[in-house]
N, C-alpha and C positions, 0 to 999 in steps of 0.2 A: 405667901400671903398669910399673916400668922394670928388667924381668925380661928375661932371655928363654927359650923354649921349649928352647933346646939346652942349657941346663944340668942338662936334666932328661934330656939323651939324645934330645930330640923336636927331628927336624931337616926342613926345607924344608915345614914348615907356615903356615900363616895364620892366625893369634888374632883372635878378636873377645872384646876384653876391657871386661867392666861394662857390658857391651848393655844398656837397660833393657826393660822386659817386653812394649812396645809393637815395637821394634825386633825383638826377639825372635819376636814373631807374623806380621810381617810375612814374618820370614824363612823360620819352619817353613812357612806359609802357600806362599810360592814354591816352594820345594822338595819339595813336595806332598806333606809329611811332618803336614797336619793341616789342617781347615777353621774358617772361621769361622761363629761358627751366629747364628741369626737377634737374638742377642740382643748379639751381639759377642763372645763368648768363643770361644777358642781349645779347639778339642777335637780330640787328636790318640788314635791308636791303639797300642798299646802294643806291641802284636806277639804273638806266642807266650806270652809271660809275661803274665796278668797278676793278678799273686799276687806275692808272694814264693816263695821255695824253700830255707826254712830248712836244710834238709839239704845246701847248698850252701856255707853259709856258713863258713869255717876264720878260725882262730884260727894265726899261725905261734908255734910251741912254741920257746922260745930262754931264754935266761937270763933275762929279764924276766917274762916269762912262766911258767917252767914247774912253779912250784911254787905259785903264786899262783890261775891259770884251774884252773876244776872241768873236768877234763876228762870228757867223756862221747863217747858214742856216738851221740848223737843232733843235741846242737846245738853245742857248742863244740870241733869238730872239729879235733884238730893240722894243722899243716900243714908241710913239711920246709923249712926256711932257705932251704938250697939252692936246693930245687924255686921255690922263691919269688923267687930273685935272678934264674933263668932263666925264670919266666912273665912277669917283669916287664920283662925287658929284651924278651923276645918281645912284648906291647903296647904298648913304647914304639915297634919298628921298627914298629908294626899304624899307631900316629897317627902318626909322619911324613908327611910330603907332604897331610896332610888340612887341611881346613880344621875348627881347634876354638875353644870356648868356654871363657873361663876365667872365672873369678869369684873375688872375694877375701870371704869373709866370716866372721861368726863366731856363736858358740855361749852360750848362758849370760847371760842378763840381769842377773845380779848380777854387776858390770864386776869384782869381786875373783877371780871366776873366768872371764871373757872365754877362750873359745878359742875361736883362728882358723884357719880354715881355706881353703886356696887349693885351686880343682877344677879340672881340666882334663877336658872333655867333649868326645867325639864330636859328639852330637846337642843339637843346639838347645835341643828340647825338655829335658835333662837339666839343662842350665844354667837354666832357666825355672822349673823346677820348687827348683831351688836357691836360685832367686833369692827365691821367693814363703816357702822354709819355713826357710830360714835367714836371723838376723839380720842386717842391713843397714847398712853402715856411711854414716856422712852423706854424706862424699863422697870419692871416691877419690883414694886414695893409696896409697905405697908401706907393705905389713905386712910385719912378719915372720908367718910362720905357724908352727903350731904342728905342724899336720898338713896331708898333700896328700890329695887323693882327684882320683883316675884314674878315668872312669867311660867306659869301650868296651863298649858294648851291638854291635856287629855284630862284632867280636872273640870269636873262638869256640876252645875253648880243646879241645887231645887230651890225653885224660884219662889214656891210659897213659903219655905223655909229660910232660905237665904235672902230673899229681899231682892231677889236679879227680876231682870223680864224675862227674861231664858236662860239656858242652864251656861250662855256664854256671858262674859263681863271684862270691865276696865274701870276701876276704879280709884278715883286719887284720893288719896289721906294729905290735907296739907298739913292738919298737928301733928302725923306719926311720921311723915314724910316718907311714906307708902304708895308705889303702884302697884297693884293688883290683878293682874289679868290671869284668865280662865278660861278655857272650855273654845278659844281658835287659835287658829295653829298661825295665819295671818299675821306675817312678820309688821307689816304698818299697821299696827296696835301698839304695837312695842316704840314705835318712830315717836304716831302723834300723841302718844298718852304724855312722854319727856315734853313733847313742844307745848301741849296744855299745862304743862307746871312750869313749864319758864313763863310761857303768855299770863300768867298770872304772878307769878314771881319776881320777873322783871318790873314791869311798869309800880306792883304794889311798894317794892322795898329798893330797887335799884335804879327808877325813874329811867329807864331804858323801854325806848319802843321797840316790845316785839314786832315781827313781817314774817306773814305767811308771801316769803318773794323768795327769788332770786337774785345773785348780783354779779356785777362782772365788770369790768375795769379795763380801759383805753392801754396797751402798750406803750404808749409813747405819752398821751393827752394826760393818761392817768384818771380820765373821769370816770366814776363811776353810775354806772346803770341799775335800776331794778327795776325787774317783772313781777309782777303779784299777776296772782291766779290761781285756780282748783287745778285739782289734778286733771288733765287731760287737755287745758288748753294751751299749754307750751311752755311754760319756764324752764322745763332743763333743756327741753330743746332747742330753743330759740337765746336761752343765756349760754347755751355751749358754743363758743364761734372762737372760731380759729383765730381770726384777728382780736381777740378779745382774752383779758385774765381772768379766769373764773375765780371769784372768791366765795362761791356755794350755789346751788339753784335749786332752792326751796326755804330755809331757815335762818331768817339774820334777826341781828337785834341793832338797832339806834342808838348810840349812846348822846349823852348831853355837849359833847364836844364833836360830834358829826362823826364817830365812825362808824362804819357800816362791820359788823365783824360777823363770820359763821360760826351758828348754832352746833353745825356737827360736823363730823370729819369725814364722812361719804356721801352719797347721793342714792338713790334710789329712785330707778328708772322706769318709765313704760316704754315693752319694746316691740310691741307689737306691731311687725310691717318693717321694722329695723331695718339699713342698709347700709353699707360705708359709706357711700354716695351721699345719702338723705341727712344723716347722722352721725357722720363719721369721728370724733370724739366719744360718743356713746359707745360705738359699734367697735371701735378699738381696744374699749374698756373690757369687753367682752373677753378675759382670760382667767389662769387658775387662781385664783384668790379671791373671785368674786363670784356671786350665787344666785340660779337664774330661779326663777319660782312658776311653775304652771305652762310651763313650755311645753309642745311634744315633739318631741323626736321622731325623724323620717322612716318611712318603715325598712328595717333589718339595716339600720345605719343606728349613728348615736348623733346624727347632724340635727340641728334644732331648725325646725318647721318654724321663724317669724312671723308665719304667714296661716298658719294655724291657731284660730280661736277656739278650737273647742273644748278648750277646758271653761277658757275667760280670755274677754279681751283687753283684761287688764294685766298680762303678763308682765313680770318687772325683773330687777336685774338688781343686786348692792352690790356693789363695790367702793374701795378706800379712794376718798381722792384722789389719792396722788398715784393711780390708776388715770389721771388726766395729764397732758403732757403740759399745758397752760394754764397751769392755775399759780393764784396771787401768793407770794411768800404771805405766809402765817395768816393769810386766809383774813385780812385785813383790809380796809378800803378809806378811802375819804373822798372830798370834792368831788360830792353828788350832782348829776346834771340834769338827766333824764330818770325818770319815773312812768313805768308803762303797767296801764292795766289791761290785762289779759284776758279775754271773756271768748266762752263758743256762743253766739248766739243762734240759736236755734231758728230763729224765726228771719232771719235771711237780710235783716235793715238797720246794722248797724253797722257805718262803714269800714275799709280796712286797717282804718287811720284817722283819727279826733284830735283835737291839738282841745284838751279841757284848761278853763277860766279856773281861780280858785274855788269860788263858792262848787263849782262841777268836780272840782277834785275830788272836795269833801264829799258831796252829796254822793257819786257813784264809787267813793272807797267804801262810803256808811252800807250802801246797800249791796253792792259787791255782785252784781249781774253776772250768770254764766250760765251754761246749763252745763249740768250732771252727765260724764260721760258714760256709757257701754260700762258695764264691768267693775268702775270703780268702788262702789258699795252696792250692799245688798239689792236684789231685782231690777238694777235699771239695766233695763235690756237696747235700749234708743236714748238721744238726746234729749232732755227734759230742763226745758227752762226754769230755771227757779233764780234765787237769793240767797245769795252767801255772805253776811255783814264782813267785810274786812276782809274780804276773799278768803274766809276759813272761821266762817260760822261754829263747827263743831269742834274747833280746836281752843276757841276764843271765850278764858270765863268769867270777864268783866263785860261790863254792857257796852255793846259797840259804840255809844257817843262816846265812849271813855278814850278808846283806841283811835276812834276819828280825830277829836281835839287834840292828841298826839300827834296825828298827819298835822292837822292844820298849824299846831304853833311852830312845827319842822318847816313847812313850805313859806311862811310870816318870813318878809323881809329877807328873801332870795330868790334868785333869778330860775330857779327851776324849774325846768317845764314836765308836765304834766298830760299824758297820752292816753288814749283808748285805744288799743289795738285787739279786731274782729280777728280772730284768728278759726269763727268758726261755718257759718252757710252765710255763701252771697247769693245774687240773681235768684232767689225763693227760700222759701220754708225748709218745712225739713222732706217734707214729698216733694219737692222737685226744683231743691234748689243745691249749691253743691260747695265742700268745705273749699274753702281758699288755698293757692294752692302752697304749701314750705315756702320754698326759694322764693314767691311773691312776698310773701310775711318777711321773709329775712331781708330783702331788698329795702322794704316799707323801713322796718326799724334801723336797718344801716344809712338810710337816705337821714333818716335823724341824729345817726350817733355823730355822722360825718357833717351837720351841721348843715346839710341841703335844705332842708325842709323848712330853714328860718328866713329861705330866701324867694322861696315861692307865694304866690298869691293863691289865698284861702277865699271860702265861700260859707257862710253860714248856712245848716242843717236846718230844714223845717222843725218846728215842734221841739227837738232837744236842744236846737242851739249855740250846739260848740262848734268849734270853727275845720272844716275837711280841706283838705289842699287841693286847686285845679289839677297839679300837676306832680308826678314823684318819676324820677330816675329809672327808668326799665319798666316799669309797672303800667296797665293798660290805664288811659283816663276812664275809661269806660266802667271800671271795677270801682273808681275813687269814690264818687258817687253812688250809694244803692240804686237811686230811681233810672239811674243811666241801662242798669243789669236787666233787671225783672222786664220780663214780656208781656205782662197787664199790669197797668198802671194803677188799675183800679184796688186791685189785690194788693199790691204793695200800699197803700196809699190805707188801705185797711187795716196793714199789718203793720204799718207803724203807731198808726192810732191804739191799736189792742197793747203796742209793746208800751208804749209811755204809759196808758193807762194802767198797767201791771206796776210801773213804776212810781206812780202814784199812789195807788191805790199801799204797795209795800211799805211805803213813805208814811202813812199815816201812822204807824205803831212807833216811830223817832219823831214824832215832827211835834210832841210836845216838850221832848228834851233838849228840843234843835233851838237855832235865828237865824235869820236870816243868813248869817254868815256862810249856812249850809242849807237852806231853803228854797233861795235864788237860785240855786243850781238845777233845781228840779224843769224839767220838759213842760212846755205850756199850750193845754189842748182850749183852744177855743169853742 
């Protein structure tokens, strides 16, 4: 790689450049930064973090930016130039004299929009985890890149100095074409800081719709699928299916000629509860080249406790694709059918299975309904219903009608249907109602993939309106319906009232950017 480190202002350091992922283990392994467990995988600890910390993340506000990002309060946080040319020359003096990792690789499987990227890492582990979830070039040589990302996790940053909230940060430069992260050791920092520079990159200069989804594609039909959703309500687990090609499950982009292509060359897993049984695609991935994070180990064994939260129950796993035995050549797709939105609903009335109208498509991709699981970011300890515009609110730095009206001119004049799948509490709330169970959910979306579901007779939803099926293949009718579930009617019949009205009520910050086109879609409380 015939760079060198001083032209970035990084001086009297030592590079280990394109280490491969064994070399890699070895070395976190020495430097007692993680062990190997009885199966051979590398499982290291992530530290303090291990979440993300969305309310950390900034956006530098500059001409390129400032009229373009939705600015808010909550996830696309400005950030002053300035402040930004002085936090950064402060973690270039931080890696001098260290020994780091670099890696050259890149983003985007459809080589028309190839973006590369060159990382410079602290920790070992950071490059490993880069290695395994972004694309891989054959063999090394000199790139131009497109973008740098810096990543100093032991780099702790003063906030009244620096301009952070706390001494942790991620920060995107779109003029210097700069990620910046600091002060967590939390390898998905590193994921969705790339997937907020494509989700603004794409759509602004290459008319490609980003998708915080999954996808995955018929053997035989060739159709392809996608699941959107947050983390925890199922897209790798439910897009990994044996009778199915994966072509990524979590990061794709649209392009203008319909294809679906993946964002990155691995996946990143929760494996919390893990089984071959449950999971087995996941569960096989499970070998030396891939790196499990926040696990713990059985006592005076090196076997990994699944079944052990107490670090987090947001335990995860990277590994390289092709660590899956069914995945799509070059991670490519077309002749989209089905379209599933993915949500845990907390509050127990939203059924296992929606068949949504257009104006509903729009309306619940704008607002992107789920609740926040266990573990996945900072404090949430229980399921917490919220909104996630585009199902990836904090990844997303255009204003989500922008990314809607993207849905919508895709779904204009084609036959594709459009799904709500509950994947998270039926028969009550979150006291005393209970999650649905895998193999139900996977039956639900197969009765669809396999075209069952277009032949059974449907019943309109009080209040939200979209259409539930009387009847699905293996699946109880009892579960099809929520009001069938719940043992007071009265309760339930309350708690649907509370959840539309959440939904309204969220509705009113888009509903002057909206028409009806996406308005009609909204629940109607008399």
């Amino acid at each position: 790689m015939p760079f060198s480190l001083e032209n970035y202002g990084i001086f009297n350091s030592y590079d280990n450049c394109q280490l491969n992922p064994y070399e890699l283990q070895n070395i976190i392994i020495q430097k007692g930064m993680g062990v190997e467990t009885k199966s051979g995988v590398l499982a290291i600890n992530t530290g303090s973090f291990t979440g993300r910390s969305p309310e950390d993340r900034f956006i530098v506000k500059d001409s390129v930016t400032e009229k373009k990002v939705w600015w808010d309060d909550k996830f696309n946080l400005s950030f002053d130039s300035e402040k930004f040319d002085h936090l950064y020359r402060k973690v270039l003096r931080y890696l001098s004299g260290k020994t780091l990792y670099i890696r050259d690789g890149y983003l985007c499987s459809d080589k028309r929009y190839q973006f590369n990227v060159r990382s410079i890492s602290e920790y070992p582990w950071s490059d490993l985890f880069i290695h395994n979830l972004f694309l891989r070039f054959p063999k090394i040589g000199q790139i131009l890149p497109d973008w740098l990302l810096f990543c100093a996790p032991g780099f702790q940053a003063e906030p009244m100095k620096d301009g952070t909230r706390r001494k942790n940060f991620s920060i995107l430069n779109f003029s210097k074409k700069i990620v910046l992260i600091g002060g967590s050791g939390y390898t998905g920092e590193i994921k969705k800081s790339i997937f907020s520079v494509l989700n603004f990159i794409l759509p602004v200069y290459k008319n490609v719709f980003p998708m915080h989804c999954a996808a995955n594609v018929g053997k035989h039909k060739k159709d392809t699928a996608l699941f959107f959703g947050l983390s925890g309500t199922g897209k790798t687990t439910i897009s990994n299916d044996l009778n199915r090609n994966l072509v990524g499950d979590d990061e794709h982009g649209w392009t203008c000629d319909n294809i679906i292509f993946n964002f990155e060359g691995g996946c990143y897993a929760k494996i919390l509860g893990i089984s071959s049984e449950k999971e087995p695609m996941i569960y096989h991935a499970i070998k030396k080249g891939a790196m499990l994070e926040n696990v713990i180990l059985k006592n005076k064994t090196k076997e990994v406790d699944f079944l052990d939260d107490s670090i987090t129950q947001n335990m995860r796993i990277s590994y390289p694709i092709y660590f899956v035995n069914n995945i799509e050549k070059e991670l490519l797709s077309s002749n989209i059918k089905n379209i599933f939105f993915l949500t845990y609903d907390a509050f127990g009335v939203l059924p296992p299975i929606a068949k949504l109208n257009r104006a509903q498509s729009s309306y619940y991709f704008l607002l992107g309904y789920t609740s926040k699981v266990a573990g996945t970011e900072l404090n949430i300890v229980k399921p917490k219903a919220t909104f996630s515009s585009c199902f990836g609110a904090p990844f997303m730095p255009l204003h989500p009608v922008q990314y809607t009206n993207m849905l919508m001119k895709k779904l204009d004049n084609t036959e594709i249907n459009v799904w709500m799948v509950n994947t998270g509490l039926i028969s009550g709330g979150y006291s005393s109602g209970y999650r649905i169970k895998l193999n139900d959910t996977r039956k639900i979306v197969k009765s669809v993939l396999d075209g069952f579901l277009s032949e059974v007779p449907y019943e309109k939803y009080p209040i939200f309106n979209f259409k539930i099926p009387k009847y699905c293949p293996g699946i109880s009718s009892h579960i099809l319906n929520p009001k069938n579930s719940w043992k007071n009617e009265n309760m339930y019949q309350n708690q649907v009232k509370i959840l539309a009205q959440k939904f309204i009520n969220h509705f009113d910050m888009y509903r002057k950017y909206t028409d009806k086109n996406i308005s009609s879609g909204e629940p109607i409380l008399k």
